[in-house]
TORKOL-4160 file (C-alpha; in steps of 0.2 Angstrom, whole numbers, padded with zeros to 4 digits, m for minus):
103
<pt num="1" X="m0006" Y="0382" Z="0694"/>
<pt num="2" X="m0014" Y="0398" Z="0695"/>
<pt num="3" X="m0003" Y="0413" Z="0696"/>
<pt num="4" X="m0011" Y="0421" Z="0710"/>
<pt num="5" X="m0006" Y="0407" Z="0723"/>
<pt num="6" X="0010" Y="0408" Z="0714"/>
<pt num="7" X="0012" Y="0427" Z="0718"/>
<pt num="8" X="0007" Y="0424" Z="0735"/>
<pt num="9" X="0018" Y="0411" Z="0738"/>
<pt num="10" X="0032" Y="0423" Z="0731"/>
<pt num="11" X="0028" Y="0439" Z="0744"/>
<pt num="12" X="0025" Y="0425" Z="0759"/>
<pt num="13" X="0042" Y="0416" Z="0756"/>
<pt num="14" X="0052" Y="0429" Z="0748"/>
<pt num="15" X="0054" Y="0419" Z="0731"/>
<pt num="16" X="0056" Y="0422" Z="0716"/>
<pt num="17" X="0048" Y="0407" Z="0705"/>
<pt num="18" X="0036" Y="0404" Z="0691"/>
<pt num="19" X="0021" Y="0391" Z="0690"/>
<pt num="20" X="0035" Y="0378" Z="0682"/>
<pt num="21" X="0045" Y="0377" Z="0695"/>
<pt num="22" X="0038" Y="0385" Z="0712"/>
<pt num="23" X="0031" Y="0370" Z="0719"/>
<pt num="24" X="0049" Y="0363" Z="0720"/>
<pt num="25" X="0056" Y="0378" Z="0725"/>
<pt num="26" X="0045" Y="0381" Z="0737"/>
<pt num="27" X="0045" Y="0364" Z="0747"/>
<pt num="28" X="0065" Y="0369" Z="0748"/>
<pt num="29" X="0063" Y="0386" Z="0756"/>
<pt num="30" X="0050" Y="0376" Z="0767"/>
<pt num="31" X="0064" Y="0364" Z="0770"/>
<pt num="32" X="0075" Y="0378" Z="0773"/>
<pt num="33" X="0066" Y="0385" Z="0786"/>
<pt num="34" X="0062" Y="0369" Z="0795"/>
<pt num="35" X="0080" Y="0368" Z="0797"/>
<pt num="36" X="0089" Y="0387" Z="0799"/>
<pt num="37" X="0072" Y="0397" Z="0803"/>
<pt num="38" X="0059" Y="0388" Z="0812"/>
<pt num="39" X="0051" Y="0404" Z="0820"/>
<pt num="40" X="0051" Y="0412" Z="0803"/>
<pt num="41" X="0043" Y="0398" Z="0795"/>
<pt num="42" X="0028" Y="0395" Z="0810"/>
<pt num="43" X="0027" Y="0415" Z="0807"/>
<pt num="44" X="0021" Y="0412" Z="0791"/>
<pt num="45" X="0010" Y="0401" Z="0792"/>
<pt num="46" X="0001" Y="0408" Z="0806"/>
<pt num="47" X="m0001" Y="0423" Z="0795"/>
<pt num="48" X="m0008" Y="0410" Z="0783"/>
<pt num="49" X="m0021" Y="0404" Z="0794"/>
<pt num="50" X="m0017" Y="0386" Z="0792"/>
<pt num="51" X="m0023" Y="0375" Z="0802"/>
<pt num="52" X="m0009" Y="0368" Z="0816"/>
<pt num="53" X="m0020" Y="0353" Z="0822"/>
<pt num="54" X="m0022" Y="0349" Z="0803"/>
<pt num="55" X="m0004" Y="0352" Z="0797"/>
<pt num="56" X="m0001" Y="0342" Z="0815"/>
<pt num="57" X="m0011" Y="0327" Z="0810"/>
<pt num="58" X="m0003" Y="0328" Z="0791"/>
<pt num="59" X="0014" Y="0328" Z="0796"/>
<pt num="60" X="0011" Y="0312" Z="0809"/>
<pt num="61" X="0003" Y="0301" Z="0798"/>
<pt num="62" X="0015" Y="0305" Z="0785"/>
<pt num="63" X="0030" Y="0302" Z="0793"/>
<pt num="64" X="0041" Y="0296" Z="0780"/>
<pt num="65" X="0036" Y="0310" Z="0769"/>
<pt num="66" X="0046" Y="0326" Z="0764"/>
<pt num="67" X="0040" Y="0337" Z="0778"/>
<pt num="68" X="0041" Y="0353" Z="0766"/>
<pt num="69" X="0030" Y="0345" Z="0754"/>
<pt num="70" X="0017" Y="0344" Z="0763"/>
<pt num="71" X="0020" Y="0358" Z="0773"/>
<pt num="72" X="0020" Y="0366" Z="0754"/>
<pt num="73" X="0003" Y="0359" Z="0749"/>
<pt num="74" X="m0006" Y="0363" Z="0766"/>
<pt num="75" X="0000" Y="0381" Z="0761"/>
<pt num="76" X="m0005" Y="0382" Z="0742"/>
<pt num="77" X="m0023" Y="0373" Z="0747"/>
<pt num="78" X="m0026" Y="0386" Z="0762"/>
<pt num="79" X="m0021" Y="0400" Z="0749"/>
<pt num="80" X="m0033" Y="0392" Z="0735"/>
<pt num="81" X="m0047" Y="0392" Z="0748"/>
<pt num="82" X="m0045" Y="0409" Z="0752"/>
<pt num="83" X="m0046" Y="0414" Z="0733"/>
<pt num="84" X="m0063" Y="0405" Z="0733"/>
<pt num="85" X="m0070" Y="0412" Z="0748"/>
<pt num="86" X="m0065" Y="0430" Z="0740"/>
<pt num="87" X="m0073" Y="0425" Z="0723"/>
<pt num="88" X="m0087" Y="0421" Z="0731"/>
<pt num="89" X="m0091" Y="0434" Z="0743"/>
<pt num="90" X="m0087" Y="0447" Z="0728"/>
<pt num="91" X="m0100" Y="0438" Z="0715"/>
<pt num="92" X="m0114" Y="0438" Z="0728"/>
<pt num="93" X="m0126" Y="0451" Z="0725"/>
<pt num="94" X="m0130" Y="0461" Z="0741"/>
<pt num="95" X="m0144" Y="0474" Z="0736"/>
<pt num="96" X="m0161" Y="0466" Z="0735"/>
<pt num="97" X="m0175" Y="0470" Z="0722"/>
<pt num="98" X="m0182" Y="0480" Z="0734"/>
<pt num="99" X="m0165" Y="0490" Z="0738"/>
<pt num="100" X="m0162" Y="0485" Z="0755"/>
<pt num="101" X="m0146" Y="0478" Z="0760"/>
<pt num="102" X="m0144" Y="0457" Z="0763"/>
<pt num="103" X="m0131" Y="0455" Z="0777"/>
């Protein structure tokens, strides 16, 4: 698991985990939420920018399933496509041969 989503997840949730155990963990404090928190819990993941029609759609067809689990995995995906989209934008090379800037 790569440390920065666990860091993330740590500052998002208020944990306190390490990569061995924070998936676990985290699905609890998600469960947690679900049941004594619910608006802290949408706060979150508003702030994550995960998508509600997709989380929606997972949690309908997946009815049977630990709703924190999935909630968990939506979270660390979301977080782990941001972490690309940042390494990518930094690695592009915005100055030109020519030394005009690419926008």
């Amino acid at each position: 698991m790569n440390n920065e989503i666990v860091q993330i997840v740590n500052q998002s949730f208020d944990l306190e985990t390490t990569e061995s155990n924070f998936v676990n963990f985290l699905t609890d404090k998600i469960n947690y939420l679900i049941i004594h928190d619910f608006n802290k819990l949408i706060y979150i993941l508003y702030r994550a920018d995960i998508n509600e029609t997709k989380l929606n759609n997972l949690l309908a067809e997946n009815k049977k399933e630990d709703a924190g689990k999935i909630i968990a995995a939506l979270f660390i995906q979301r977080q782990l496509e941001k972490i690309k989209s940042k390494e990518d934008f930094n690695s592009k090379d915005f100055n030109t041969d020519d030394g005009e800037e690419r926008w």
